[in-house]
N, C-alpha and C positions, 0 to 999 in steps of 0.2 A: 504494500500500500504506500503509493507515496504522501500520504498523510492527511489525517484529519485537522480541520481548523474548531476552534469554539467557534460554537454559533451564530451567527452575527445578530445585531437587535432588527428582528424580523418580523412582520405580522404573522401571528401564529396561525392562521389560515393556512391548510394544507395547500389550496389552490392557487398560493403564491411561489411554490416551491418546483422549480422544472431539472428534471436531469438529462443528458446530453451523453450519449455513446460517442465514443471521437477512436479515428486512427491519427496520429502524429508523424512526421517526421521530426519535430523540435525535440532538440535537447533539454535537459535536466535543467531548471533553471534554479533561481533562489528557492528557498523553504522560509522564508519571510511570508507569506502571504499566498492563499489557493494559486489567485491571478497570476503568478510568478512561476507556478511551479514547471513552466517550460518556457522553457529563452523562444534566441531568434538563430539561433546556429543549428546546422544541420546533423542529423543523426539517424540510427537506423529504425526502422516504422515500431512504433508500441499503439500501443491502445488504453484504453482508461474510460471511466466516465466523471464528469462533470456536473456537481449541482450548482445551479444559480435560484434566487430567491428575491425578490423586491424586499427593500427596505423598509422598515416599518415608516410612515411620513405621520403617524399621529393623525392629527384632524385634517391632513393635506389629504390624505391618502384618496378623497371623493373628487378633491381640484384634481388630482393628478390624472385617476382615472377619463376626467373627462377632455383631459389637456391633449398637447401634440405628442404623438408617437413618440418622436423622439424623446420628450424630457423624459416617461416613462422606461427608455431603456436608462436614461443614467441611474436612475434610484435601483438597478439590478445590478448584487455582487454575485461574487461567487461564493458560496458557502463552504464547498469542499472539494476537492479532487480526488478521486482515488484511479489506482493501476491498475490494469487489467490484463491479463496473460492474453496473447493472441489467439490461443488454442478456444478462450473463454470467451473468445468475443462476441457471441449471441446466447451468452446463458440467458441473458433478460429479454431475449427478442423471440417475440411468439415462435413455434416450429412453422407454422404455415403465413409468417410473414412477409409482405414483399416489400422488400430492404429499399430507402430509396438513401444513398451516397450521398453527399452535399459537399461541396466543394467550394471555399471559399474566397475573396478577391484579394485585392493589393490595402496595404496598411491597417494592417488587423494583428495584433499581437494576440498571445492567446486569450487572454480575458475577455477583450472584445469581442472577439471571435465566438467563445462559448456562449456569450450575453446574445449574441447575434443568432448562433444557431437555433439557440433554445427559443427567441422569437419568431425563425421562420417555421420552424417543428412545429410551434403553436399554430402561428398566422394560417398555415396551410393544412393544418392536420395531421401531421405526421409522426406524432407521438407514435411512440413505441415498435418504431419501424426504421426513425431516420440514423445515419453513421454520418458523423461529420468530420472531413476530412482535413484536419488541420498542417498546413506546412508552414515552413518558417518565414514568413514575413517579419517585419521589422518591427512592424507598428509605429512606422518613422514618415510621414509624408513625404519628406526628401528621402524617399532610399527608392524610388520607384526601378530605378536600375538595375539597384542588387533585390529587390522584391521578383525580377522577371527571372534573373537569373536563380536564385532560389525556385522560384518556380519549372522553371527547365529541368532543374536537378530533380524535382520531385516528382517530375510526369512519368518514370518507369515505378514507381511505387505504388501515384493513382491508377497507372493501368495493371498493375497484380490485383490489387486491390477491388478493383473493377469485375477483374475476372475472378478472383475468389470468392467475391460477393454474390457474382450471381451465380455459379454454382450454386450456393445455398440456397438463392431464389429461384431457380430455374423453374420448378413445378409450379410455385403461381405467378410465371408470366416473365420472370428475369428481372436483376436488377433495374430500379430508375437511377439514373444519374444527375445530378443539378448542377451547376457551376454558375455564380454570379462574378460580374467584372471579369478580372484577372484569371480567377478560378473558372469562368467557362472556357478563355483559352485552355487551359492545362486540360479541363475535360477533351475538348477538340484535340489535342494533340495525343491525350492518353488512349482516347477512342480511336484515332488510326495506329494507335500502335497493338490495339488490341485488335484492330482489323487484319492488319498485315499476320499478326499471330496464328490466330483464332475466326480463318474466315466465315465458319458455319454458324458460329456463336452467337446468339438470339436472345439481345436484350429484351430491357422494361424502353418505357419514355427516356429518351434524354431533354433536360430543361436547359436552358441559357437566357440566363438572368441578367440582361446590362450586358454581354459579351464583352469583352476585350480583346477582342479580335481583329485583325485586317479581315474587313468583308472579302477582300478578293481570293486572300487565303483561307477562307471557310470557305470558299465556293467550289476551288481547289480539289478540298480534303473531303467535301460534302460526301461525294459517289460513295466512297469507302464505309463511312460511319452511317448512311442510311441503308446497307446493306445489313446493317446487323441490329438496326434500334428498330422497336415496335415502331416509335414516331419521335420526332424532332420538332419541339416547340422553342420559338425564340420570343422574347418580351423585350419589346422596343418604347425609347420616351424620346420625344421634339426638344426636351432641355436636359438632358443630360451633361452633368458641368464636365464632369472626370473623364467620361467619354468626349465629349468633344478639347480635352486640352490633349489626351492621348494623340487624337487625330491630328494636331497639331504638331504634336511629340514625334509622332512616326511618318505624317504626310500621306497618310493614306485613312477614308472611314473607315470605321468599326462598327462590327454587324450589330451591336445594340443601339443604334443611331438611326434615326428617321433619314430619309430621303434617299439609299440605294433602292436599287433594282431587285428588290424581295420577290418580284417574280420569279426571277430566275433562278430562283430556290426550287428545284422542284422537289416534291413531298415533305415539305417543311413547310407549317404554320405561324404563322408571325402575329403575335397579339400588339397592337400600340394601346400603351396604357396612360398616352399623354394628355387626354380628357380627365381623367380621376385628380382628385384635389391631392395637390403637392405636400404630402407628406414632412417632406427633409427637404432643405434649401441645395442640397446639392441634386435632387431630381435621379438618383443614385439606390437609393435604399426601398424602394416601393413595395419588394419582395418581402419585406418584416414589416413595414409601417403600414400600408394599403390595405384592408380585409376586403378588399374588391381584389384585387389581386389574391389572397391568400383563398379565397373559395373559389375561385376561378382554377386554382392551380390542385384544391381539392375537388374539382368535379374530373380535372385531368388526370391527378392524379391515384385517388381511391376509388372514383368510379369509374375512369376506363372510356368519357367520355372526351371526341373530338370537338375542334372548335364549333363545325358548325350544329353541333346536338347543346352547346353549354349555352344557358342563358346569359342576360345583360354584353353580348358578341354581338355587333353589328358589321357584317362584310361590306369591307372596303374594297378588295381585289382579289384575284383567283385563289391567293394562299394566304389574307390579310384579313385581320378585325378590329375591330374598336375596341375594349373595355371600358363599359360605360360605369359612371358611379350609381348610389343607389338614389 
């Protein structure tokens, strides 16, 4: 175990308390504090899970609830970390569960990170199913460089991972994969590596949350990875801040960005979610702050249904929708 904290002053509400299955790549970090107990240096995959719990706010606690998404994730710590043997790593996950992977983006250390998963688990419904795949970012804004590079180094681990995963799923339906920002490139790149592998191999859904992608190079790699996903969903927004300074960064769009050629996708659904009320000022986070996104991605996700069968979907183009709010 790598260690229990005392408790932190929490509302004793069981239903404020989320816990979070993780694979790692990060190293050992301080024992100061849950949030710390894995750095930003790289090491070889473990597993663990992670409780987070909202802070008690006293007589806030009803402002809060009804406040922006956002301020509600800061009043969320971590409460505990514990290890987990990899051998072990579905003792808590139903036997006829279908695993969905989550993979996450650029400047997220692991606290963040955990506070993050355990909201989109929520947001989308995926208690007691989701693995969230933590590699070593920085949690440094300026490290966006070595965040990519770290990430490269991580893509042969999400793609075992990938493929160990859904052997376990395979009989209801094969792993989902998620990847938001940064973390859907690693998907994209783990997924053709698990193509070229394992050509017959027959996922779940893969998601792409915000992409961090060259559109041209997913268009590229597309043939490969839709040979083996049930289906290919992408969520795109008109202001996306991070997304468009990337495109600036690299000189080319990125496939979570409004205005390519998403036709040209073919078998790939593309939601634009840039009508829903702006969550987070960076237009970035929609995927934990949005519950019009988070039931939308639970009709995709748990019920198995397509864009054009899920309500509040307005078609825009042959492979395009709208997400409207409520």
């Amino acid at each position: 175990m790598l260690g229990v904290m005392a408790p932190l002053a929490t509302a004793d509400a069981e239903d404020t308390r989320r816990e979070v299955t993780f694979m790692t790549t990060r190293d050992l970090g301080s024992p100061d504090g849950p949030g710390l107990y894995f750095g930003d240096a790289r090491a070889a995959l473990r597993a663990g899970r992670c409780v987070v719990r909202r802070v008690d706010a006293g007589g806030r606690s009803a402002l809060l609830d009804d406040g922006p998404a956002v301020v509600r994730e800061q009043v969320m710590q971590i409460e505990e970390v514990r290890d987990l043997e990899l051998a072990n790593l579905f003792d808590s996950v139903p036997e006829d569960a279908h695993i969905a992977l989550f993979v996450h983006g650029y400047f997220i250390d692991f606290d963040k990170g955990c506070r993050r998963a355990a909201l989109l688990q929520e947001n989308a419904t995926l208690d007691g199913r989701m693995i969230w795949f933590s590699w070593p970012s920085d949690g440094d804004i300026a490290n966006y460089p070595r965040d990519e590079a770290d990430l490269y180094w991580s893509v042969p681990d999400i793609a075992d991972a990938i493929i160990d995963l859904n052997h376990r799923s395979e009989e209801v339906g094969g792993v989902d994969v998620l990847g938001h920002s940064l973390g859907g490139r690693g998907v994209v790149l783990a997924l053709q590596d698990v193509a070229r592998r394992h050509p017959d191999i027959k996922l779940g859904e893969v998601v792409l949350l915000a992409p961090d992608i060259d559109f041209g190079i997913f268009s590229r790699l597309l043939p490969d990875i839709a040979k083996i996903a049930e289906g290919i969903t992408i969520y795109i927004h008109d202001e996306d801040r991070p997304l468009a300074l990337s495109a600036q960064l690299h000189g080319y769009p990125r496939l979570g960005q409004t205005g390519n050629n998403i036709a040209s996708l073919a078998g790939v659904e593309v939601i634009d979610v840039s009508s829903l009320p702006n969550e987070s000022a960076s237009g970035h986070l929609y995927h934990i702050h949005n519950p019009a996104v988070g039931r939308d991605l639970d009709f995709l996700l748990n019920n198995g249904k397509r864009a054009h069968e899920r309500p509040d979907l307005m078609k825009l183009g042959p492979n395009s929708w709208a997400l409207a709010s409520d």
